[in-house]
C-alpha positions in Angstrom: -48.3 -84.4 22.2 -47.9 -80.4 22.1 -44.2 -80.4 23.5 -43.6 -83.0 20.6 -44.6 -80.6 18.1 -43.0 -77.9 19.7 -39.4 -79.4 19.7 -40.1 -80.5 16.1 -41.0 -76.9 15.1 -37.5 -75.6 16.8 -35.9 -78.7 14.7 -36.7 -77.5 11.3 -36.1 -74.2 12.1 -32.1 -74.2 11.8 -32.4 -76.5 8.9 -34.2 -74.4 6.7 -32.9 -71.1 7.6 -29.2 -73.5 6.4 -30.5 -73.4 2.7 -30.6 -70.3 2.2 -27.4 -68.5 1.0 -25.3 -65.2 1.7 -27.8 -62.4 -0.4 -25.0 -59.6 -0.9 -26.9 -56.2 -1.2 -24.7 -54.4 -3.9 -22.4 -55.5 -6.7 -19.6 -54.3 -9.0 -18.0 -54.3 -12.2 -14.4 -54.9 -11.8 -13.0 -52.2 -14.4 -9.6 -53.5 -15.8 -7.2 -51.4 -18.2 -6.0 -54.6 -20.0 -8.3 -57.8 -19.9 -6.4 -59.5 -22.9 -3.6 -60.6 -21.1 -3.0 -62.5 -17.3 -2.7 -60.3 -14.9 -2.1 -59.5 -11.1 -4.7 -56.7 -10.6 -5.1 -54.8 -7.6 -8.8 -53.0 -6.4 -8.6 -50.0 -4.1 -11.5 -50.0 -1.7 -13.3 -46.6 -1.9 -15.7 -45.1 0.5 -19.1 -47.1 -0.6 -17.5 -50.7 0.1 -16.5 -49.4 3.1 -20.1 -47.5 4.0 -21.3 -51.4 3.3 -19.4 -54.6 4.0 -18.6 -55.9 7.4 -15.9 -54.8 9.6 -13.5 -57.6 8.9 -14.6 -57.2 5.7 -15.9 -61.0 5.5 -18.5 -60.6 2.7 -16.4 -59.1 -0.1 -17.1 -61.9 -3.0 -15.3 -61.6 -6.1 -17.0 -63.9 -9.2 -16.3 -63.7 -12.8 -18.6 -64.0 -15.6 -19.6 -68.0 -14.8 -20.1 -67.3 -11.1 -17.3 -68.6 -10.1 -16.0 -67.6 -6.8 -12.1 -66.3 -7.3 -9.8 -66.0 -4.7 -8.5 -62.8 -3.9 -5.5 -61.3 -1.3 -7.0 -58.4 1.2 -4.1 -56.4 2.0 -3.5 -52.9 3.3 -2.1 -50.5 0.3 1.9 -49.6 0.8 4.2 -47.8 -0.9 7.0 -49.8 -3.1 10.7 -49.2 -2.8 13.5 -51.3 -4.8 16.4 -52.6 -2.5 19.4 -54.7 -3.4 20.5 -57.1 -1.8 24.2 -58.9 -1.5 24.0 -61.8 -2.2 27.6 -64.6 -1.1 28.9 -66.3 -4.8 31.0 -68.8 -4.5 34.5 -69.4 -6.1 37.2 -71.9 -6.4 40.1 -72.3 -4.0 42.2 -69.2 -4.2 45.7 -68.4 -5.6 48.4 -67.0 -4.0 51.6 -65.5 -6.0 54.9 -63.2 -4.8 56.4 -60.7 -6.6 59.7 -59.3 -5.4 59.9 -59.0 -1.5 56.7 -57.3 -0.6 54.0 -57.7 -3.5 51.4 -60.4 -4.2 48.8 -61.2 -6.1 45.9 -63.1 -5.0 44.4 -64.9 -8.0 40.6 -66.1 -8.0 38.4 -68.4 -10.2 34.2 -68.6 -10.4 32.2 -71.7 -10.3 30.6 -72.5 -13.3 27.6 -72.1 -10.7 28.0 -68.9 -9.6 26.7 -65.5 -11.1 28.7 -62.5 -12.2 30.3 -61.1 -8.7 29.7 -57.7 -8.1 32.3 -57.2 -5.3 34.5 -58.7 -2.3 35.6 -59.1 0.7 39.2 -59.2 2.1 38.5 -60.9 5.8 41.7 -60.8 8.1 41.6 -60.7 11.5 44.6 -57.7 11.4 44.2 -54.6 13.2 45.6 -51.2 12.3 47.0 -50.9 8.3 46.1 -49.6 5.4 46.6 -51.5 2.0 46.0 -49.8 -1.9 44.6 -52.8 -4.6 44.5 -53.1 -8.3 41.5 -55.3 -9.3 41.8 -56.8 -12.8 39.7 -59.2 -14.1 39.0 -61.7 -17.5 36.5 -63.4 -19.1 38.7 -66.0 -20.1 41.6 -66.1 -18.1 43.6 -65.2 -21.0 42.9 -61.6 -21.7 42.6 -59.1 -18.9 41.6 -55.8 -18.6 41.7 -53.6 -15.4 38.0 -53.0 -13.3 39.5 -51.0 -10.1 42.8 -49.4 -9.9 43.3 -48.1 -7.0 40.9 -49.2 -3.7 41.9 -48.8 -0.3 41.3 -51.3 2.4 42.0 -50.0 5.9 41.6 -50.3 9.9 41.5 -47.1 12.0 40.9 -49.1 15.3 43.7 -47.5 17.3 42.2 -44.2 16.7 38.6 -44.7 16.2 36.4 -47.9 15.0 36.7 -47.1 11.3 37.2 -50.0 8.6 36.6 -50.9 5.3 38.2 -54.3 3.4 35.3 -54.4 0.8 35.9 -54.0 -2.7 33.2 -53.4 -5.2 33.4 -53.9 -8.7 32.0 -52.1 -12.2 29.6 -54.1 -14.1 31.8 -57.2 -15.5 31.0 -60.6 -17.0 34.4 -61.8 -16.1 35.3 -65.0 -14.3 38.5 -64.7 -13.6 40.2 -62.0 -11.2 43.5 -61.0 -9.9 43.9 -59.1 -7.0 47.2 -57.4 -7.2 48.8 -55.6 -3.4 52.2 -53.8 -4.8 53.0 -53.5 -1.0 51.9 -55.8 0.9 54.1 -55.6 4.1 53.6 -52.4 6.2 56.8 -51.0 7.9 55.5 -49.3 11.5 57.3 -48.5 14.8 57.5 -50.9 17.5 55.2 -50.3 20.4 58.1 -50.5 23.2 60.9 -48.4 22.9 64.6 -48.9 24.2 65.8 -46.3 26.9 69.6 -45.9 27.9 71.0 -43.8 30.7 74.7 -43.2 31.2 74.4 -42.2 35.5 77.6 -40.7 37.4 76.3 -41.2 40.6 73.0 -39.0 41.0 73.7 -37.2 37.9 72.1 -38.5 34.6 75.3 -37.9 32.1 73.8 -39.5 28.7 70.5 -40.8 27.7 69.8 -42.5 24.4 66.5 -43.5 23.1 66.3 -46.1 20.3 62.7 -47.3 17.9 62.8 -50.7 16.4 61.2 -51.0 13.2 58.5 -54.0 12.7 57.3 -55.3 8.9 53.8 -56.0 9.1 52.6 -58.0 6.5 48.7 -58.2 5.3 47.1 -61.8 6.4 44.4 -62.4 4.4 41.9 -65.3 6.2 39.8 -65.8 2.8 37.9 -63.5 0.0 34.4 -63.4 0.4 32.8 -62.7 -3.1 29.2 -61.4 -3.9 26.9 -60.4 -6.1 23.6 -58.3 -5.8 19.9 -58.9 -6.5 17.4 -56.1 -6.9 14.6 -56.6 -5.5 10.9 -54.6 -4.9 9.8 -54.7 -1.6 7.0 -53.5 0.7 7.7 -49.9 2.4 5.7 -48.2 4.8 1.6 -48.3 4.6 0.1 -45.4 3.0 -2.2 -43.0 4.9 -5.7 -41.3 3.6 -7.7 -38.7 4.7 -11.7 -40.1 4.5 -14.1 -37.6 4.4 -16.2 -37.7 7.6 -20.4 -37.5 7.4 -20.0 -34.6 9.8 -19.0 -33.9 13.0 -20.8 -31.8 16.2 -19.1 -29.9 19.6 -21.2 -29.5 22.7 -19.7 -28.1 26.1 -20.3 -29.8 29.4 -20.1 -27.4 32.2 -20.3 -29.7 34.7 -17.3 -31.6 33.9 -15.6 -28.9 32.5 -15.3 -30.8 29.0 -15.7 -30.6 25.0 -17.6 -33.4 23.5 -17.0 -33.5 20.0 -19.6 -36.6 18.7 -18.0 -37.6 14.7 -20.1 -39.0 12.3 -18.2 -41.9 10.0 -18.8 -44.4 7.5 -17.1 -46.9 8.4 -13.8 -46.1 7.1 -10.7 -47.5 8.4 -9.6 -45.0 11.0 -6.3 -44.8 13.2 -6.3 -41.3 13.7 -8.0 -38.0 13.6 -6.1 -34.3 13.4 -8.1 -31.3 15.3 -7.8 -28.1 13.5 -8.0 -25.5 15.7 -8.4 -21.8 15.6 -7.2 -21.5 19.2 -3.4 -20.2 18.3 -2.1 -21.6 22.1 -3.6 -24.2 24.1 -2.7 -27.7 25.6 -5.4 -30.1 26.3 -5.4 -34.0 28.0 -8.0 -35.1 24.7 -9.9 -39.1 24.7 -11.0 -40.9 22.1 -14.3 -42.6 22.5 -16.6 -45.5 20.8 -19.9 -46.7 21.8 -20.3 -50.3 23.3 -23.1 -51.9 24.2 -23.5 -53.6 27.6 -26.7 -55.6 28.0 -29.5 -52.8 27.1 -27.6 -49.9 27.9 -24.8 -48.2 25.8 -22.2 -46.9 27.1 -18.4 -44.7 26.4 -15.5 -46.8 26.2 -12.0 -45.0 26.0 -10.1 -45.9 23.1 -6.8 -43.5 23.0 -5.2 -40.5 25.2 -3.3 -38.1 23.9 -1.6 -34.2 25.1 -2.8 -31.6 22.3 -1.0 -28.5 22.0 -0.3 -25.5 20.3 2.6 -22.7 20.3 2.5 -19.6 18.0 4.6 -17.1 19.2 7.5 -14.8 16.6 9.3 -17.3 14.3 7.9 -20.3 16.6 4.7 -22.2 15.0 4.1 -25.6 16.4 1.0 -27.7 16.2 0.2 -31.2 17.9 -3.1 -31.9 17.5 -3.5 -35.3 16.2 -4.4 -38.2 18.4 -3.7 -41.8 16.9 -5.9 -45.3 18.0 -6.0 -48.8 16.7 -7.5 -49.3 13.9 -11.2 -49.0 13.7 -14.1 -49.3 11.0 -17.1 -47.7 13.2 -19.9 -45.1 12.0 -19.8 -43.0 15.3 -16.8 -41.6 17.7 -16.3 -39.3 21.1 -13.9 -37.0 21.1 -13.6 -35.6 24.9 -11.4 -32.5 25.4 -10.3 -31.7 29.1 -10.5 -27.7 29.8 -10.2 -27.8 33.4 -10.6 -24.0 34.3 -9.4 -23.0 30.6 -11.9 -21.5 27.9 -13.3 -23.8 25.3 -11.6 -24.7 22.1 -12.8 -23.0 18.8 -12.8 -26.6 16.0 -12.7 -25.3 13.0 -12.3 -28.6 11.3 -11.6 -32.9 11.6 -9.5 -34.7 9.4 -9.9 -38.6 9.1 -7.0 -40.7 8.4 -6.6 -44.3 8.0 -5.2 -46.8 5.9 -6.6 -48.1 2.8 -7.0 -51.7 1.3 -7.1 -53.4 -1.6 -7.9 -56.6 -3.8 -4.8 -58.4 -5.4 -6.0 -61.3 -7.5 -4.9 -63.4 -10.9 -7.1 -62.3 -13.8 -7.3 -64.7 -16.4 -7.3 -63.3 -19.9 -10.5 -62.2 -21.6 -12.4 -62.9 -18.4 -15.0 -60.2 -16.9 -15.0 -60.1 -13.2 -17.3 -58.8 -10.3 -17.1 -57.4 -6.6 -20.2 -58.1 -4.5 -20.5 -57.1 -0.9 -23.2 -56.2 2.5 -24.7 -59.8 2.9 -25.9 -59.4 6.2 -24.5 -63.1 7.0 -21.0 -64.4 5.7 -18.3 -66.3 6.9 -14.9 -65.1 6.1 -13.6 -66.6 3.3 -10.4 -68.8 3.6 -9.1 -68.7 0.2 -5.5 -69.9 -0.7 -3.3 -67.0 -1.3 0.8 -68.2 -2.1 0.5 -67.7 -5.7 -0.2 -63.7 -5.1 2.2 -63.2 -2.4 4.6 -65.1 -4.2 4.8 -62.7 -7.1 4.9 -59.8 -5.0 8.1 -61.0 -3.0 9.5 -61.4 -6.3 8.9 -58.0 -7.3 5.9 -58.1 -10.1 4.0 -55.2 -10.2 -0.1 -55.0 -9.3 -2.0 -53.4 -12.3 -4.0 -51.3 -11.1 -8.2 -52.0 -11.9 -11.5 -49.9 -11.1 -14.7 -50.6 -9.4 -17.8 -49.6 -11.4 -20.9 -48.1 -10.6 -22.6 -49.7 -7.4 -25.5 -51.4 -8.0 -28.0 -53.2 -5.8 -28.5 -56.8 -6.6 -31.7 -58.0 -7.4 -32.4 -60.7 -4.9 -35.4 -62.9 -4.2 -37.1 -62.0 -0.7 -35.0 -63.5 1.9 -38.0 -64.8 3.8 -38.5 -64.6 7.2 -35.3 -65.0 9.3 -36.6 -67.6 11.9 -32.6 -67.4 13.3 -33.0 -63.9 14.4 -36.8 -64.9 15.8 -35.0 -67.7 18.0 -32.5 -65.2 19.2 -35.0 -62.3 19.8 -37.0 -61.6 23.3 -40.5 -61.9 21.9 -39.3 -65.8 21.1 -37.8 -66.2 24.1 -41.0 -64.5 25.8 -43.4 -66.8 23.7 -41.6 -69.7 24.5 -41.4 -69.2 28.4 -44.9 -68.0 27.6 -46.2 -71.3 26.0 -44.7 -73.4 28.3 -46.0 -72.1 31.0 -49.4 -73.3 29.2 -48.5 -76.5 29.2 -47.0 -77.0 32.6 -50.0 -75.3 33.6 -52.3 -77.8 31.4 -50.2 -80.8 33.0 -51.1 -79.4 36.6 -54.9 -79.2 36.2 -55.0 -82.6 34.3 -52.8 -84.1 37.5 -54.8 -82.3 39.9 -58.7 -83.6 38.4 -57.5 -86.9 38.4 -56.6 -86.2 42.3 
């Protein structure tokens, strides 16, 4: 009867500790420049979510003024930069027409398809020439005006890979071009050359050297027409400097080291610059973090890295930086090698890392708010294409606020009977209490013996 109501007890355990939901300890006002419109808002993450929400950052919740749980885009913050593209237009079938002996003109129509072209191609598979072309162009094939008067297509192979046989264009909303080559056919010297020698036995007695001419006329495989698209893309992730709690140095003589034990808040860290007053030095320099093994807790190695220093005249170079994944931790090592070299004076540590940030659709005239630090919370799975769908096309993220953090007013969690079943007083009481009861079973066994 008592290990029935013992596995009964462990039962209803799980089951009620399953009704209770994610508490988040803090919450903020989303502050927005411009809530009467739709908008694709971006939060920056400052230094008290950071001091707060979970590594992965797996309890940041935002809700707007119904509760309403609204999807959101976590990404790390990067600079913008606006790149154009080329992009192939398409025409119809081209025209070819001789003028005199050694001129053409090449004649080419748009699609009703096809966007304003912006420039072309002259693809040939000839090597070594150089052609001039007049570009003119119409909007209705009637009237034309001139866009380029003079561009040069050329190939330098035989004295160095150098070649151009693009064309680009002003800004036209023609759809009809001509592309005029007054001379068309190169005259060039033959490779081979004819030698005559006029001999009297032994004795050369005339020698006559003669250089055929070759005409060389441009062959044009197709014209390959374009257009470009501007468009905003992603460029490099930014880098911050995060103010650290505080940082202390301590020498161990034994080893011949400098421990330098760093005091975070859980900031996302790749990196961390050592000023030093030491004007010339080079040091072998780890980067540590705690991990814990069972009961004891002990130095893993994260990142290596050769400090230096040389200031000497007109030569001032520092290297003191060493770089490591990226990390959200409250405490690091640093561990400087001296060997048989005196201490470094640290003046100073600078933290850097990147940052992050919310992206998300606000609806018009809707409040929103940022809660994070439940203790337990399962990353969120949230469906994120309409975001990252108007950042590839280049829409701009206005940027919002956070507002003052304040700590939610919760009902008492209760007693957490998941952490009790994964503590060693439960497992202790439990080995404990069975022992009872296989003791119990023994004595009742052994009386009725």
């Amino acid at each position: 009867m008592m290990i029935k109501l013992i596995l009964l007890f462990c039962l209803m355990l799980p089951s009620a500790r399953a009704e209770e939901g994610a508490l988040y300890r803090f919450s903020r006002e989303v502050v927005s420049p411009d809530g009467a419109q739709q908008n694709l808002l971006a939060i920056p993450l400052d230094a008290a979510v950071y001091a707060a929400s979970h590594a992965d950052f797996s309890d940041l919740r935002l809700f707007d003024a119904a509760g309403v749980e609204t999807p959101y885009l976590l990404q790390k913050i990067a600079g913008r930069k606006t790149v154009v593209r080329r992009i192939p237009s398409h025409g119809e079938k081209p025209g070819l027409q001789t003028i005199g002996r050694d001129s053409i003109v090449i004649s080419l129509d748009l699609t009703d398809a096809s966007p304003n072209i912006d420039g072309f191609k002259v693809a040939t598979s000839q090597r070594d020439f150089e052609y001039s072309l007049q570009v003119q162009g119409s909007e209705d094939g009637r009237n034309w005006h001139t866009l380029v008067e003079n561009a040069l297509i050329f190939d330098y192979s035989r004295f160095m890979p150098a070649a151009n046989t693009e064309v680009a264009l002003p800004a036209n909303r023609d759809r009809h071009f001509k592309i005029a080559i007054a001379q068309a056919v190169e005259t060039r010297e033959a490779d081979l050359m004819e030698l005559s020698r006029t001999l009297q036995g032994e004795t050369e007695l005339q020698r006559s050297e003669k250089t055929s001419l070759q005409r060389q006329p441009l062959h044009v495989d197709r014209i390959e027409l374009w257009h470009n698209r501007t468009e905003t893309v992603t460029d490099a992730e930014q880098l911050f400097d995060y103010a650290l709690t505080g940082f202390s140095v301590s020498q161990d003589a034994e080893r011949k080291t400098t421990l330098i034990d760093i005091q975070a808040q859980n900031q996302p860290l790749t990196g961390f610059t050592l000023q030093v007053a030491s004007p010339n030095f080079s040091r072998r320099a780890e980067v540590q973090i705690p991990q814990r093994q069972g009961v004891e807790t002990r130095m893993q190695t994260l990142a290596q890295a050769d400090l230096s220093a040389l200031h000497f005249q007109d030569i001032h170079r520092d290297d003191t930086r060493i770089g490591f994944a990226e990390q959200r931790r409250q405490n690091y090592r640093i561990v400087l090698y001296n060997q048989d070299n005196p201490p470094l004076s640290i003046g100073n540590i600078i933290a850097s890392g990147p940052g992050y940030q919310l992206v998300f659709l606000a609806q018009p005239g809707q409040s929103y708010q940022l809660r994070y630090g439940a203790d337990k919370a399962a990353k969120p799975s949230y469906d994120t294409l309409p975001m990252q769908t108007l950042l590839s096309a280049g829409y701009q993220t206005v940027a919002a606020g956070l507002g003052p953090e304040i700590g939610a007013a919760h009902p008492a969690a209760g007693f957490d009977w998941l952490q009790l079943l994964n503590s060693e007083l439960f497992l202790g009481l439990a080995i404990g209490l069975m022992v009872l009861v296989l003791g119990w079973s023994l004595y009742k066994v052994a009386k009725k013996l």
